[in-house]
C-alpha positions as CSV (number, residue, x, y, z in Angstrom):
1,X,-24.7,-25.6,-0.5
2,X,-22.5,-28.2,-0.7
3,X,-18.6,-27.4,-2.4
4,X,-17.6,-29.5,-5.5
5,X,-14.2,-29.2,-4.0
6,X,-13.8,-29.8,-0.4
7,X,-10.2,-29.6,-0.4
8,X,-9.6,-26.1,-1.4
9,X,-12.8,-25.4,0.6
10,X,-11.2,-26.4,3.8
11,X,-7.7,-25.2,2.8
12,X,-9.5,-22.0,2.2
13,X,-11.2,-21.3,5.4
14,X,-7.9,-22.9,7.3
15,X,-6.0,-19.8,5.7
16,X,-9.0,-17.2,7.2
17,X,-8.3,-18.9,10.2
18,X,-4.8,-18.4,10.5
19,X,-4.8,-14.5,9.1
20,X,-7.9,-13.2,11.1
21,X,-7.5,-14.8,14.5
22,X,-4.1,-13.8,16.0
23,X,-5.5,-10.1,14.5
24,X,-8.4,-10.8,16.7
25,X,-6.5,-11.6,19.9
26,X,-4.3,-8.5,19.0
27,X,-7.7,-6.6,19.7
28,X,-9.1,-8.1,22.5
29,X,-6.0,-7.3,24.1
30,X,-6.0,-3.7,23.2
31,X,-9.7,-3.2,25.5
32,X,-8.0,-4.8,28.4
33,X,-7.6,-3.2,31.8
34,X,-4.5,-4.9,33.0
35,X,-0.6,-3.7,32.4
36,X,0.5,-5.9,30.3
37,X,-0.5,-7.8,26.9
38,X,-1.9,-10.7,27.5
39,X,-5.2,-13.3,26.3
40,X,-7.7,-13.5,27.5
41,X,-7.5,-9.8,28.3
42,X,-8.4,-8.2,32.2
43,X,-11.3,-6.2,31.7
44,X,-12.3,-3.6,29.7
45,X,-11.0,-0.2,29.6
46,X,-10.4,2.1,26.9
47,X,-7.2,3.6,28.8
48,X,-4.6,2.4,26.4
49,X,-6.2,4.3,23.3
50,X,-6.2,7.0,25.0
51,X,-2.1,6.3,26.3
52,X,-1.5,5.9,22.5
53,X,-3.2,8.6,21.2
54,X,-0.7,10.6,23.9
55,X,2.1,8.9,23.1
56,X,4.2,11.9,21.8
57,X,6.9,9.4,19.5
58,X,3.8,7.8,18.0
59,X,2.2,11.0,17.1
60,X,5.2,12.2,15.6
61,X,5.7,8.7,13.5
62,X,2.1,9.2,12.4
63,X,2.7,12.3,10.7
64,X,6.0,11.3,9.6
65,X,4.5,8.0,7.9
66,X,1.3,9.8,6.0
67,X,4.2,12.1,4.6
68,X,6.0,9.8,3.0
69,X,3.1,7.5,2.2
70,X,1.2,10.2,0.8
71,X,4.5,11.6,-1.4
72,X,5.4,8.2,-2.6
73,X,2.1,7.9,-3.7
74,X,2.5,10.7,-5.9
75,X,5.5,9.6,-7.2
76,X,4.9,6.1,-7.8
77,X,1.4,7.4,-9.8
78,X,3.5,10.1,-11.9
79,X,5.9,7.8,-13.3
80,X,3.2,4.5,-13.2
81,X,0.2,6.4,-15.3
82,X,2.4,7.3,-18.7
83,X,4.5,4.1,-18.4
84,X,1.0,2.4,-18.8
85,X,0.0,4.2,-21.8
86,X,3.2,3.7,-23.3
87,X,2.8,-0.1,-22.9
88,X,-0.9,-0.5,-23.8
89,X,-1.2,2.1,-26.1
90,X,2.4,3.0,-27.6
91,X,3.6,1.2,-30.1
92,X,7.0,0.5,-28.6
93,X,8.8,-2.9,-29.0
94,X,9.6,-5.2,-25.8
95,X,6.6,-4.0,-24.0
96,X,6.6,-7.1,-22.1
97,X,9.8,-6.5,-21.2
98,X,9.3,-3.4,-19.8
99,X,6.3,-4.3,-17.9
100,X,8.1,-6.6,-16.3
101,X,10.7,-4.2,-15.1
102,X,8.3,-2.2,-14.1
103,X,7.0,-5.2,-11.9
104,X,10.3,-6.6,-10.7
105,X,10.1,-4.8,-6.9
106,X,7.2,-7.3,-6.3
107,X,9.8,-10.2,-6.1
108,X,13.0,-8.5,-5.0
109,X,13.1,-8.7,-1.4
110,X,12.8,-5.6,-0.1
111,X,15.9,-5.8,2.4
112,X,17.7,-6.8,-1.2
113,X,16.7,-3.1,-2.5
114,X,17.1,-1.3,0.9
115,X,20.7,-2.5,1.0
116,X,21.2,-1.4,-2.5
117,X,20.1,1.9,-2.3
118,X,21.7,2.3,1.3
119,X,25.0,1.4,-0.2
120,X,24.6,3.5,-3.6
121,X,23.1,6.5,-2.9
122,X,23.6,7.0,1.0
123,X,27.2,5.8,1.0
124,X,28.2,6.5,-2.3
125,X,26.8,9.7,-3.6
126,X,25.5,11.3,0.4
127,X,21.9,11.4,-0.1
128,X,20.0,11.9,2.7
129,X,18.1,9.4,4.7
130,X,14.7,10.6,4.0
131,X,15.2,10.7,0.3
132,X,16.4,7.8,-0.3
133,X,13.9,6.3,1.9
134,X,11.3,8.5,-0.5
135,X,12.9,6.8,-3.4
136,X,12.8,3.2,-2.4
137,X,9.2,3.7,-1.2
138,X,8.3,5.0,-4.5
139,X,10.0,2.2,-6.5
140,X,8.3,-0.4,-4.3
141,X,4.6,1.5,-5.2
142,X,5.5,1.4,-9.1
143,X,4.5,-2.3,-9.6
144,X,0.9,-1.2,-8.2
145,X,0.3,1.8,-9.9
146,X,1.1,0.4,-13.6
147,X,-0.4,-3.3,-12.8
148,X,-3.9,-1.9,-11.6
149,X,-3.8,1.2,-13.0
150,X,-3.3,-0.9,-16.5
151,X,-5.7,-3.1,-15.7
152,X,-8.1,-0.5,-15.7
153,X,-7.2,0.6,-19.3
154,X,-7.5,-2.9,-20.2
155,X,-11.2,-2.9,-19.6
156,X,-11.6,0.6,-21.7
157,X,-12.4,0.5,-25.3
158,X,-9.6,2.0,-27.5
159,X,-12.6,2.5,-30.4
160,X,-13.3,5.3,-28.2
161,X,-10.2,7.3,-27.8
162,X,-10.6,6.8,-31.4
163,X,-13.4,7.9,-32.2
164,X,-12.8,11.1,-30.2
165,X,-9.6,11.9,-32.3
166,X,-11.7,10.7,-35.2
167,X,-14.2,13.7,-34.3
168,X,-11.5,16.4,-34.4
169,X,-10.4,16.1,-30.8
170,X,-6.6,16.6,-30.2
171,X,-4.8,13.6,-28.4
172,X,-4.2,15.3,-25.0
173,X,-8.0,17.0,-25.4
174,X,-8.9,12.9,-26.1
175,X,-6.7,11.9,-23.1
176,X,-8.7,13.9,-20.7
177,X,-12.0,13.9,-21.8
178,X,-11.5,10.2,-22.5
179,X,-8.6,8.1,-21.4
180,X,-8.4,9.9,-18.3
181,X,-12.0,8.9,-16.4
182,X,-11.7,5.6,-18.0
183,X,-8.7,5.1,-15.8
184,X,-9.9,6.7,-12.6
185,X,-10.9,4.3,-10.4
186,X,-7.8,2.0,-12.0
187,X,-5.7,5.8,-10.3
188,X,-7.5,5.5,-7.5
189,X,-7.4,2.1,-6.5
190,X,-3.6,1.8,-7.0
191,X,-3.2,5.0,-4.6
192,X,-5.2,3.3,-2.1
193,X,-3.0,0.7,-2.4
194,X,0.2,2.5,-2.6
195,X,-0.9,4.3,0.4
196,X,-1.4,1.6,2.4
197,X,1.7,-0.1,1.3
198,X,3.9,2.4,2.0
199,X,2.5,3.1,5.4
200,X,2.4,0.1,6.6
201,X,6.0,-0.4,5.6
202,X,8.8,-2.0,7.9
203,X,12.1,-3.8,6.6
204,X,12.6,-0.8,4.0
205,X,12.0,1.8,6.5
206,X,13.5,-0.4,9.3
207,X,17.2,-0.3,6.9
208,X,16.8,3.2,5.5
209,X,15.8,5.3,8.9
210,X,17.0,8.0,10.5
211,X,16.6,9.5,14.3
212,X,15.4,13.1,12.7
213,X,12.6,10.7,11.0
214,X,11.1,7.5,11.5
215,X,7.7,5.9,10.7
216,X,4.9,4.4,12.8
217,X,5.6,1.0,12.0
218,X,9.2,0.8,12.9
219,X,8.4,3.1,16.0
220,X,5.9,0.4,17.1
221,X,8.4,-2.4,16.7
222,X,11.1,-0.2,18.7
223,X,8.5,0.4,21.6
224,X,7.3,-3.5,21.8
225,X,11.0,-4.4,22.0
226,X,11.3,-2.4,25.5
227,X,7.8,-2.5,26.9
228,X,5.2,-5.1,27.2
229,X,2.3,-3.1,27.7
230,X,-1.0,-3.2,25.6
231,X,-0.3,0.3,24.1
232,X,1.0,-0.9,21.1
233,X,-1.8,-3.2,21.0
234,X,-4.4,-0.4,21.0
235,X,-2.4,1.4,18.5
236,X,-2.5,-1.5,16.1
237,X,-5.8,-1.4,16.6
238,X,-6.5,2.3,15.8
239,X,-4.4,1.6,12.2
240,X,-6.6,-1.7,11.4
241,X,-10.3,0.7,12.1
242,X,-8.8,3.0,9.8
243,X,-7.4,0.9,6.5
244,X,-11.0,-0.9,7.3
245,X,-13.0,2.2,6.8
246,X,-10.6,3.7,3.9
247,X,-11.2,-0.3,2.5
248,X,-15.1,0.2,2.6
249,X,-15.6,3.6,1.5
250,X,-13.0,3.0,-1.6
251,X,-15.4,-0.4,-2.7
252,X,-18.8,1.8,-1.8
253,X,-17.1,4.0,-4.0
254,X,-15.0,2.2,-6.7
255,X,-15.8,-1.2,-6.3
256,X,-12.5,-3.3,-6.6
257,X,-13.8,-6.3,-7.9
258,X,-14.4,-4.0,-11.1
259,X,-10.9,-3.2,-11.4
260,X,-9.1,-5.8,-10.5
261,X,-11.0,-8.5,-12.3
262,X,-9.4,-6.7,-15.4
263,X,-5.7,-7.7,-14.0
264,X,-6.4,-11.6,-15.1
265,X,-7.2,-10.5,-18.5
């Protein structure tokens, strides 16, 4: 089937190119069998999987990393739900406004925000590292949890949390018999990607660590800066199996093009 634009078609696949291949070579690398990272790789061995999954600093970041990915998460979906509501549903004025707020992190560069809350709360009020590096991490999820998440209410009928209160329910009994599973896979989605986000992390985390705690990503970029052995390369590869399979389980289960076709309305 032939494309009515050719342009954009080739543009298109040129920009597949670019993203998937070097991730390809990154890979092939991790199977090799020779000591240091290079392409096309020296055999095949699994040895450097095994190295990684051994390596005691990247265990520790591991952990380190799904703790705060999994708190910020949290967070970022506490404060991201209601704000939602309150824009699509409450009748509050500047609504735009405030939805934009809400959305600023996506354009502030995040080394812009790091610094700030490095010099405001670390410096001037002593907070620790970790939560300030909790804090940032949950304002940088916000923007996902109230832009999908409200994309998901977008595609929900009001006439039905109407029609609920109409039948004698009260508005929290309407909210989670209701609202609530309407907005599910919009919750679950922007976790998903929260969680990712956040774990895969690196110039806030980079600004705002400490020795007592640092994450996976920034401990990878530490390790390739004094060693040039495919280690890294396998553990790379270990993260990019696993945000594939969370990736196709969460569309088996959700389906994404459901929910974020509503973010274009």
């Amino acid at each position: 089937m032939r494309t009515s634009r050719p342009v954009a078609g080739s543009l298109a696949v040129l920009g597949y190119i670019i993203m998937i291949v070097p991730i390809l070579f990154v890979v092939a690398t991790s199977f090799t069998g020779g000591r240091t990272l290079r392409f096309p790789p020296e055999g095949f061995s699994l040895q450097w999987f095994e190295a990684a999954l051994t390596y005691d600093p990247f265990i520790s970041a591991l952990v380190s990393s799904l703790q705060l990915a999994l708190i910020a998460t949290v967070l970022a979906l506490a404060i991201g739900i209601p704000a939602t509501l309150a824009i699509h549903r409450g009748a509050i004025p500047g609504k735009g406004v405030i939805e934009g707020l809400f959305l600023s992190p996506l354009i502030v560069p995040e080394l812009v925000v790091g610094l700030a809350l490095y010099q405001q709360l670390m410096i001037g009020f002593g907070l620790a590292n970790f939560e300030t590096l909790l804090l940032g991490h949950t304002v940088l999820m916000l923007p996902y949890a109230v832009r999908v998440t409200g994309a998901s209410l977008a595609l929900a009928d009001p006439a039905l949390e109407e029609a609920a209160r109409g039948l004698g329910a009260s508005p929290l009994r309407a909210f989670f018999t209701i609202t609530l599973p309407l907005l599910r896979p919009g919750i679950f989605s922007a976790g998903l990607l929260s969680f990712l986000t956040s774990f895969n992390n690196v110039p806030l985390s980079l600004l705002l660590q400490s020795r007592d705690f640092r994450t996976l990503p920034v401990t990878m970029l530490d390790y390739v800066q004094q060693s040039y052995d495919p280690m890294v390369a396998a553990m790379a590869t270990l993260i990019l199996a696993g945000t594939v399979v969370i990736a196709v389980i969460a569309e088996r289960t959700v389906g994404f093009a459901k929910i974020f076709g509503g973010i274009n309305r």
